[in-house]
N, C-alpha and C positions, 0 to 999 in steps of 0.2 A: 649569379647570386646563390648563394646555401638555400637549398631548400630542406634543409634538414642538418645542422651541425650536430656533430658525433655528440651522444652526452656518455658521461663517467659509467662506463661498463663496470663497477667495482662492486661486488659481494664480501664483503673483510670481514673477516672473524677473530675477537681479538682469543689468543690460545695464553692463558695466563701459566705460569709453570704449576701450579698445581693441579689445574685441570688438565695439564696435555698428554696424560696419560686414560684420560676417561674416554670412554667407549661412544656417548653420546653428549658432548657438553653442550648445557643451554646456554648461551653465548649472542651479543648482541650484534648485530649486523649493520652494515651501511648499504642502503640501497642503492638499485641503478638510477644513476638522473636520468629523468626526461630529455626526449630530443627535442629541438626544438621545429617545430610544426608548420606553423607561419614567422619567419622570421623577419626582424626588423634591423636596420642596423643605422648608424647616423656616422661610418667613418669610412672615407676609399684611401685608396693611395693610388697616385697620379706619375707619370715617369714622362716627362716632356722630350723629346727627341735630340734637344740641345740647351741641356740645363742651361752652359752658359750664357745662350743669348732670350731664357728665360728667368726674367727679373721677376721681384716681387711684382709689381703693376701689370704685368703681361699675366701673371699666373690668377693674382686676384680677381682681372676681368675675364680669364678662361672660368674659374671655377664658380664668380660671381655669376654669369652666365645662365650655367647650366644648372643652377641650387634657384636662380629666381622662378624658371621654367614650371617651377617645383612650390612654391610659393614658402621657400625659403632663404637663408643665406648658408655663406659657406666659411669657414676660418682656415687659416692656411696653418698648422699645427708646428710641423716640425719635419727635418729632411730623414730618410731613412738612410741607410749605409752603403745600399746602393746609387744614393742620390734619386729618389722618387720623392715625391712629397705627401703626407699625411694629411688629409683636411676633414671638417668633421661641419657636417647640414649644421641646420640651429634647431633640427627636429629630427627625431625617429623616422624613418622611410620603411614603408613596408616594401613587399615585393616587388610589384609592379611599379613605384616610382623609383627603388633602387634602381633596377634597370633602366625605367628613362633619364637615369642622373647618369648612368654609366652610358651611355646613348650617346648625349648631349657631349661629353668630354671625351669619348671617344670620338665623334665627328670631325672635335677642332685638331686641323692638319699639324698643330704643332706638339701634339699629344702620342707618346708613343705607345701607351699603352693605360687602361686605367681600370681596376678592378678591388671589389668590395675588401675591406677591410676587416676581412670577418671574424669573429671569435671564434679560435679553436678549443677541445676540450680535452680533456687526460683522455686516455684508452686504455682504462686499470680492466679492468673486470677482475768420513773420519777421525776429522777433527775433532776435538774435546766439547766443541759447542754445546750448551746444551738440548738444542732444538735442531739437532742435526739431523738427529734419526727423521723429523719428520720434511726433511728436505729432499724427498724424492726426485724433486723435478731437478737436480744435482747428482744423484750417486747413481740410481734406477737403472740398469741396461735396458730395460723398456721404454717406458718414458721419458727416462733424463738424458743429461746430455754427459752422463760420463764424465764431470769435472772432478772426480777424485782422482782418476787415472792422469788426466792434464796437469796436472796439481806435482806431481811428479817430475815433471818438466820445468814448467813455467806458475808462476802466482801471479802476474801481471806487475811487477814490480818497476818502475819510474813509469808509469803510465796514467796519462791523464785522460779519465772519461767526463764529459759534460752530460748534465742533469739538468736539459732544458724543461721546466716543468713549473709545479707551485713555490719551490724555495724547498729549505734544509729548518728541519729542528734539532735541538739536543738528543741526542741518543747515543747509550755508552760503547754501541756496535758500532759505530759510523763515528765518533769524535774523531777517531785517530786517523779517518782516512779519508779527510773533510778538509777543501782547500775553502778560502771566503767569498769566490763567488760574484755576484753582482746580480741586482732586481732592476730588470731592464721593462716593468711596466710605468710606463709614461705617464696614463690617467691615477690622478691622487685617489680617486674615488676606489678606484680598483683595486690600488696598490695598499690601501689600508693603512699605511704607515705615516699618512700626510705629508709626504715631500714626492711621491712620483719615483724616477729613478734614481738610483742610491746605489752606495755599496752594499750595503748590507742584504744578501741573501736569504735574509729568515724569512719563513713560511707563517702569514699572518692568519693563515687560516681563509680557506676558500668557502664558508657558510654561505646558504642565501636563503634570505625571508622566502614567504608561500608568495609562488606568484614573481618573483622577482627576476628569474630568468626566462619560466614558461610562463602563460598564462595558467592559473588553475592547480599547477606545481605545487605540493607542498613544500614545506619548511626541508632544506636539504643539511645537515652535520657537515663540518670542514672536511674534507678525503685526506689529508696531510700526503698526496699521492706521490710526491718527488721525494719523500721519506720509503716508501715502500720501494719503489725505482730502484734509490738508491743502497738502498741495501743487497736487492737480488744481484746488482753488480759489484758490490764492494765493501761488504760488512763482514768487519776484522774476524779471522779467526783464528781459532787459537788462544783466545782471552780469556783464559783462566774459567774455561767453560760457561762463558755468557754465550744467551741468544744464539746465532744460526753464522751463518758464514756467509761469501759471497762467491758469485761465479770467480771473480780475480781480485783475491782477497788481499794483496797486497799494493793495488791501484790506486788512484786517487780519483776524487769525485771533486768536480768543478760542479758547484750549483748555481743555475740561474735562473734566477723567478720571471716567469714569462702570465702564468695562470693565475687567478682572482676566482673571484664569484663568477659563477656562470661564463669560467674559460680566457682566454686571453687572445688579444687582438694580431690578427697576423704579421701587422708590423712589428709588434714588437718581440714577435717569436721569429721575425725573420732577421732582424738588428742580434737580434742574441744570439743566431747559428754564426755571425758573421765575429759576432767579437768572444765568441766559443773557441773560436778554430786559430785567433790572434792578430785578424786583421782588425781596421780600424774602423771606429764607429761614431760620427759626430759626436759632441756632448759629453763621452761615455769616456774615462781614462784607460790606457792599452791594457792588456789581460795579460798579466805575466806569467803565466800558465796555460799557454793556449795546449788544446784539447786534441790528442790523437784520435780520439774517438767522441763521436755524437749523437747523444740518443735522445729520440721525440717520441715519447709515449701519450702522443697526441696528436689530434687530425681533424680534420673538418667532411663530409661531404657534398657536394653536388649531384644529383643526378641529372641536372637541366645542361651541366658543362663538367665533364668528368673531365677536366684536362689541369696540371696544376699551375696554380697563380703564377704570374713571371717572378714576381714577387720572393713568392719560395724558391721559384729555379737557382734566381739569379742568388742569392744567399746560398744555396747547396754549392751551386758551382764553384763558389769563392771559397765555401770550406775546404773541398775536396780538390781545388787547386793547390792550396794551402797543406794539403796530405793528411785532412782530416777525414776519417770514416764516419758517415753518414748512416743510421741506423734508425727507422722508423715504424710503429706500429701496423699492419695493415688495416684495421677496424675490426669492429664488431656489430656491424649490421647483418653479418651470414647474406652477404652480397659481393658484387665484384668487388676484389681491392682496387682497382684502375678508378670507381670513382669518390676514390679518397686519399687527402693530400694531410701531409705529406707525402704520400705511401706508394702514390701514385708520376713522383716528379724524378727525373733521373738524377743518377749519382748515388741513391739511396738504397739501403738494402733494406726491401718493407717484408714484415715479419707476419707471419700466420702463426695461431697459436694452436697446441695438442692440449688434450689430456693425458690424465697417469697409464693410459693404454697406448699411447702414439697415435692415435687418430686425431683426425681435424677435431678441433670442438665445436661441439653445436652452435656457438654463438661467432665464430672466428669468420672476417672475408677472405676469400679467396681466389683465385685464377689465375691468371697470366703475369697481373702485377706480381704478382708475390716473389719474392725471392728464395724466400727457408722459412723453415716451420722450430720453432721453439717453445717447450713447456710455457702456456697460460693459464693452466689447470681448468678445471669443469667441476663445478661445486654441486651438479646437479643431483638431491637427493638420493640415495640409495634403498631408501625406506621411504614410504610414502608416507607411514606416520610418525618418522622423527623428521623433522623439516633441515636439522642438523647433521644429518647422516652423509651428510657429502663434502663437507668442511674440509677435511683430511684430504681431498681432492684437489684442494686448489695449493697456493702458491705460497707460503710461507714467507715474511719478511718483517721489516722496521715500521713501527707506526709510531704515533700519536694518539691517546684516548680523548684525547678533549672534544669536546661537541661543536665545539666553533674556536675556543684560545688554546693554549696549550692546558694540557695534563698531565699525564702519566705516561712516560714512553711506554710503548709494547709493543707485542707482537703478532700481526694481524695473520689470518687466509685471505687470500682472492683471488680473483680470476680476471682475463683479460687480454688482447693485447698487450694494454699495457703492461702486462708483466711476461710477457713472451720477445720482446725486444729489447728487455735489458738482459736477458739471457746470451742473447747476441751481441752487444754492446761490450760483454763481459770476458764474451772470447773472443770477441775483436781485441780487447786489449790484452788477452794470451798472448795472443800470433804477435801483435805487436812487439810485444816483451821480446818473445821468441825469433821474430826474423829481423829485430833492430830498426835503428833509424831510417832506413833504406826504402823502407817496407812501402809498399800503394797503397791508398785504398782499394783499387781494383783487384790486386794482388793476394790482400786479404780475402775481397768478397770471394773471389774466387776461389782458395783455400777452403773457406769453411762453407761453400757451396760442391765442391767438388769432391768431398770428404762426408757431407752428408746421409743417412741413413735412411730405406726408403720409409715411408709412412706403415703404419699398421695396417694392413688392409688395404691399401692402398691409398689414392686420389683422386679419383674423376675429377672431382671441383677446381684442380689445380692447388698446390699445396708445393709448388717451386723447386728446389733441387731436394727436398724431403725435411729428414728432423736434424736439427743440429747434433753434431758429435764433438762437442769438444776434444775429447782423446784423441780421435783421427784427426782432427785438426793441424792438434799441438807434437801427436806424435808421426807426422807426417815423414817416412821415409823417402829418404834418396836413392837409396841403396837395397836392395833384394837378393842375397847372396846363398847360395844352398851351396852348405859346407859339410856335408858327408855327416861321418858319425864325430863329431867333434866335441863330445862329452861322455865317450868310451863307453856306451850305452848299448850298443847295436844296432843306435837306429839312426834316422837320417833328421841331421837337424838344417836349420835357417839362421843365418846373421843377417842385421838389419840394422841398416844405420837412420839416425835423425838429422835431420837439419841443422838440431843443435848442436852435433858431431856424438851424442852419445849411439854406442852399439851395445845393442841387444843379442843373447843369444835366446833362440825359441827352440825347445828341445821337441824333437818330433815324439809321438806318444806310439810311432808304429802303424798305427791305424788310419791317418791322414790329419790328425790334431795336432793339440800344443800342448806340452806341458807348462807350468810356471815359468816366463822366461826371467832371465839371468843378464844385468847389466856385467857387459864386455870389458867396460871402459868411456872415455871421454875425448874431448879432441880429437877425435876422426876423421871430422869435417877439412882436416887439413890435407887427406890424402884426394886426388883428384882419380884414382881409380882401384877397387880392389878385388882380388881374385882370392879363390878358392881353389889352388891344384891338387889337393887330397895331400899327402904324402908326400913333399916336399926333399924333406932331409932323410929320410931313412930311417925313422924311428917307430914308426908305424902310428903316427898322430895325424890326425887333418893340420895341415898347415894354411895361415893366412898370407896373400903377397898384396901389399900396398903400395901406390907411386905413388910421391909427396910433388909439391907445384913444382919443385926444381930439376924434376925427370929421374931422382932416384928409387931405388925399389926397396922394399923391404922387405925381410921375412918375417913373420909373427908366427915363431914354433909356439903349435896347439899345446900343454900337458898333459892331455889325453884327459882333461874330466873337467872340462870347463872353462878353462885360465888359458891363461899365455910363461912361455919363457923366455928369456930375456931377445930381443928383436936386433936381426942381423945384417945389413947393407947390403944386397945380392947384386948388386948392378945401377948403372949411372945411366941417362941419355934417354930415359924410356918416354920423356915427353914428346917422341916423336910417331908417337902410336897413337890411333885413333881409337880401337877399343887390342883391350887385351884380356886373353881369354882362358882359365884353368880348366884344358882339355883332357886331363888323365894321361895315358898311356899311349901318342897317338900312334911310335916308330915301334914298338912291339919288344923294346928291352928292359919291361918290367918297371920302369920308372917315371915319374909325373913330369907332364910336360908342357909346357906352355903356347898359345896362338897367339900372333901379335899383330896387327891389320895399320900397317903405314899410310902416308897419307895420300902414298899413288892407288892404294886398293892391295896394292901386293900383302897375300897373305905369309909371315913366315914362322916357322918351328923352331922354338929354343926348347929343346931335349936338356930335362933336367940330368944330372948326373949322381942323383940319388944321394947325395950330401949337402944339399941346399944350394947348389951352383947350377951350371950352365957347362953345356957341349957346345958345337959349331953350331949356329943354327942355319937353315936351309930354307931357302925359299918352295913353299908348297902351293900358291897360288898367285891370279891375280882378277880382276876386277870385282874384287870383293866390299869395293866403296857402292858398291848399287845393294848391300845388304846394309839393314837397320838395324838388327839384331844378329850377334854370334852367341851361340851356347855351346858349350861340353858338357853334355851330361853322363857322357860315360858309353858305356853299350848297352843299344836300344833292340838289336835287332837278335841278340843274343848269341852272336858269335865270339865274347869274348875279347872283342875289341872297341875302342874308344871310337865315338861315331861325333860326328858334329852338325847341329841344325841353325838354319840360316834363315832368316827373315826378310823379303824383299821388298820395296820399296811398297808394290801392290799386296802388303797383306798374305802373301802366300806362306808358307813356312814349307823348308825343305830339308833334306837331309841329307847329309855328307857323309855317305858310307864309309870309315875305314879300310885299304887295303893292306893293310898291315905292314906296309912298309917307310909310312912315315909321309903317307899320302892318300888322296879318297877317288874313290869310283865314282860313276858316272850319280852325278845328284836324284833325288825322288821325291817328289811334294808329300808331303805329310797332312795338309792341312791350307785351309784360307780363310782370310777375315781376320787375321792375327795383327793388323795394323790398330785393334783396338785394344792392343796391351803393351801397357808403359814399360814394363819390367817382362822377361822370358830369362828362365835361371832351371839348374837341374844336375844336380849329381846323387842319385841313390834311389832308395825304394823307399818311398814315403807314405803308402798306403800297407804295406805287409803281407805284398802277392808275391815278392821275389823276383819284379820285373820294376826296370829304371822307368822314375817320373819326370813329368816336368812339373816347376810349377811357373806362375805369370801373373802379373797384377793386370787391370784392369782400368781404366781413365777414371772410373768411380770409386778406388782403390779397392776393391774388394781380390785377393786372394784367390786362387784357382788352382786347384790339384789334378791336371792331366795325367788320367791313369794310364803308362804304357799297357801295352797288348807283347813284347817278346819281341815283335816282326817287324820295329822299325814305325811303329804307329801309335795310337793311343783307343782305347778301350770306350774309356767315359771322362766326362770331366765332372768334379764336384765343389760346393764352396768350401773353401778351407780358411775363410776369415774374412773380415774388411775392415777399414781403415789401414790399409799398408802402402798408400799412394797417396 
């Protein structure tokens, strides 16, 4: 039983446009709800072992039963979508008789499970837009997540996120990108609207009298909280300079009203993640827009039973079979997340919140549950004597002004969980966009967990794969290619392709940096392998070589300053190579030449002939299938000749001295532990000592600049980026 359900972490500040330029604005607030303290509840839900051969009359005298024990009765309500049943005392139960009602109906053997029905709560706490500038937790390279650079790529377009929460109001940010939704609370009372469930998704306002959810509680103003939600994931931009933007401003927001006065009941937040995602739901007509992505900026805790309800399990499961992504608040008790559900139940990716520094915020849970940390902002004063001085700190988005009905749309601050998990919810439906119908939800979490950034200062408390990146995300490469000086510069650049198939060219600065990179092109994703042999045709340009799926090769002459010249068919049959390698120089007759590793292991030499073709080529090795990585980076040891380093299955990295005849001496380890990089790539001097580097991405994609030392080794290594994995 909840000994404490989460209440509305929400600080909002409404930012009128003429005040949002003021230094210190007096501005009205919504405060935090009360938890609740000693709770009481009068609704379980009951899951029998074998619905079928339980009827009504078996189910009445199970739950008649255990309610008399109690000196109450029991009403059999309504079935859930999992097939559990809903039943509700004829009175409030506090703690100790919830538990011996939950007792009682879990003893009887035909019972598979039976647990409180509890009310959960919200967990709020470029573009022309006009409240753009103050969306840090979006542009920031500190705090944000980078989605201007995402934005480039992908805007989340055919993607649908659900908004399980209080419902949707009018707002001129959010009309256009507002599907209709469904109010899946049961109880009339709750639902305000006097029918229970409906279509109609509008947010009647979550108000409650003094006293009506806590004991002693004052009077609490409506949160309009699935308005604010919905905005940080999907409020229009570009609208002729209204209002603010969203994480994937071209998505669509499926609203479903789960929340009322003092939060909503788990059943029917667990019927809503189910008919979210498009499966089916008693009662309820089918959702013809079921939901890629699902976000619950809302939870409940236990600390008596930190484990989650089957209740919600079984609902998660069914979305994320379905190939919905699951995306849940962690809380805001500055406690473990593990004893907060949803946050705490598998399938989910539960979300820790930062401030505009990247650090955890004082009010966010944390540990082990967590998964990723996303802007919640931290409104906490900056001035002691303006109480307003921290506003600008929190989170920007869609409200409502009204006190309890509607009002004046606007646009609020806050802070929260709750607004740190539609940040995620919003680059979930990026990658969506971006990796297609195909796409996991595991495949997702894993993306923008693996791409993540580390915390400011770190973690101790657990703070999960770090802060979200949306850029790294979205602009997740496949491909890591170091292409000489290939914008006639003198230094040594990088091409890099996307998932999306676009290639980047990243101009080296000389020094181990980057200048401004430069889109290559598009459709790249079509070639299944591409090399870098310097000098190709003889013109003294970096040239690119590509295999397309059907084993042809291509050559893409560089025009020495950026661009390409028109692209030339060098060869057929090459899909019978496992990796292929642009090694420079290796036979000593001044011209580029390529390695090519079949699928016995056998290494062989196609010596270019200095005009974009091929010589005989020669076999130079063999059991080269027990390496994971080949590189050419040129000459390492400084004799002048092309060297080549090899990667073994153990991590080792090694190096293939050149003997200048179009073959290598005896190999020499250079290095171990290299089994922890995705990518090993290298042709030129990238740091500006006049000796060949390497560089290597990293499983966390972070970028690495191996500085050679002259003699066949490396110096130091330093960061030279991240998100390139």
């Amino acid at each position: 039983m909840s000994a404490g359900i989460a209440g509305l972490v929400a600080s909002a500040l409404i930012v009128p446009a003429a005040s949002a330029a003021d230094g210190d604005p007096h501005l009205p607030s919504i405060p935090r709800r009360p938890s609740v303290a000693t709770p009481t509840t009068d609704q379980f839900i009951v899951k029998f072992k074998d619905p079928a051969r339980s009827g009504s009359a078996l189910r009445a005298q199970s739950f008649g039963r255990a309610a008399a024990k109690l000196g109450a009765t029991a009403q059999d309500l309504r079935a859930t979508a999992s097939g559990a049943r809903v039943i509700r005392t004829s009175k409030e139960l506090g703690d100790g008789d919830a538990k011996k009602m939950l007792a009682s109906l879990r003893a009887d053997p035909a019972v598979a499970y039976a647990e409180p029905d509890v009310k959960l709560q919200a967990k709020f706490a470029d573009p022309d837009d006009e409240f753009f500038p103050f969306q840090w937790n979006l542009s920031a390279e500190t705090g944000g997540i980078r989605a201007t650079r995402a934005w480039d790529v992908t805007q989340g377009s055919g993607q649908v996120v659900a908004v399980i929460d209080t419902g949707k109001t009018d707002h001129v940010d959010l009309d256009a990108n507002m599907l209709p939704g469904y109010d899946m609370i049961a109880n009339q009372d709750d639902a305000r609207d006097g029918d229970g469930r409906d279509a109609d998704a509008t947010d009647e306002g979550d108000w409650s009298s003094a006293g009506q959810c806590v004991d002693g509680a004052a009077e609490m103003s409506s949160s309009w909280h699935g308005t604010h939600v919905a905005g940080i994931i999907a409020a229009v931009m570009n609208n002729n300079g209204e209002g603010i933007a969203g994480v994937a401003p071209k998505a669509k927001v499926l609203p479903v009203r789960v929340l009322g006065p003092c939060g909503g009941q788990l059943s029917d937040i667990a019927d809503a993640i189910v008919w979210a995602s498009g499966a089916p739901v008693d009662g309820v007509p089918a959702n013809p827009n079921p939901a890629r992505v699902i976000n619950l900026s809302l939870g409940g805790t236990d600390p008596t039973d930190p484990t989650c309800p089957q209740t919600f399990q079984t609902a998660i499961d069914t979305a994320t079979a379905r190939g919905s992504v699951v995306v849940a608040a962690a809380g805001n008790e500055m406690a473990q997340a593990s004893t907060s559900s949803p946050a705490n139940c598998r399938n989910v990716i539960a979300v820790a919140a930062s401030g505009r520094t990247g650090e955890l915020a004082p009010y966010s849970n944390f540990g082990p549950a967590v998964d990723i940390t996303a802007p919640g902002g931290d409104m906490t004063p900056t001035n002691a004597t303006q109480p307003a001085s921290g506003v600008m700190n929190g989170i920007l988005s869609t409200l409502n002004d009204g006190p309890q009905t509607f009002g004046t749309e606007a646009y609020f601050f806050a802070e929260g969980t709750s607004a740190a998990a539609p940040h995620v919810s919003g680059a979930a439906a990026l990658l969506m966009a971006q990796m297609g119908p195909t796409a996991t939800p595991a495949a997702v979490e894993e993306r923008l967990k693996r791409t993540a950034r580390p915390m400011t200062g770190g973690c101790p408390q657990g703070c999960g794969a770090g802060r979200l990146d949306a850029a790294s995300a979205v602009l997740h490469f496949n491909t890591v290619l170091a292409a000489g000086d290939f914008n006639g510069d003198g230094k040594a650049d990088v091409l890099a392709r996307e998932n999306s198939g676009f290639l980047w060219l990243y101009p080296g600065n000389g020094s181990g940096g980057w200048l401004a990179r430069k889109q290559m092109g598009s459709g790249w994703n079509g070639f299944t392998s591409l090399v870098a042999p310097g000098d190709f045709n003889g013109d003294r340009r970096a040239d690119v070589l590509a295999r397309d799926t059907t084993g042809a090769m291509w050559l893409y002459p560089g025009n020495g300053s950026g661009g390409w010249l028109a692209r030339v068919k060098v060869g057929s049959g090459w899909n019978g190579f496992t990796a292929i390698v642009g090694a420079g120089d290796i036979n000593g007759d001044g011209k580029a030449d390529v390695l090519a590793r079949d699928t016995t292991g056998a290494l062989w030499l196609y010596p270019g002939n200095g005009r974009g073709g091929w010589l005989a080529r020669t076999k130079v090795g063999s059991g080269w299938n027990s390496m994971t990585a080949i590189v050419g980076p040129g000459d390492v040891t400084g004799d002048r000749k092309a060297d080549v380093l090899a990667r073994d299955t153990a991590g080792v990295l090694w190096r293939y001295p050149n003997n200048g005849r179009g073959g290598f001496g005896a190999k020499v380890q250079v290095g171990s532990g290299w089994n922890s990089m995705t990518t090993i790539t290298g042709r030129g001097d990238y740091s500006g000592d006049a000796k060949t580097d390497v560089l290597s991405v990293d499983t966390n994609g972070a970028l690495w600049l191996y500085k050679g030392n002259g003699l066949g080794g490396f110096s130091s290594r330093t960061a030279a980026g991240s998100g390139w994995g």
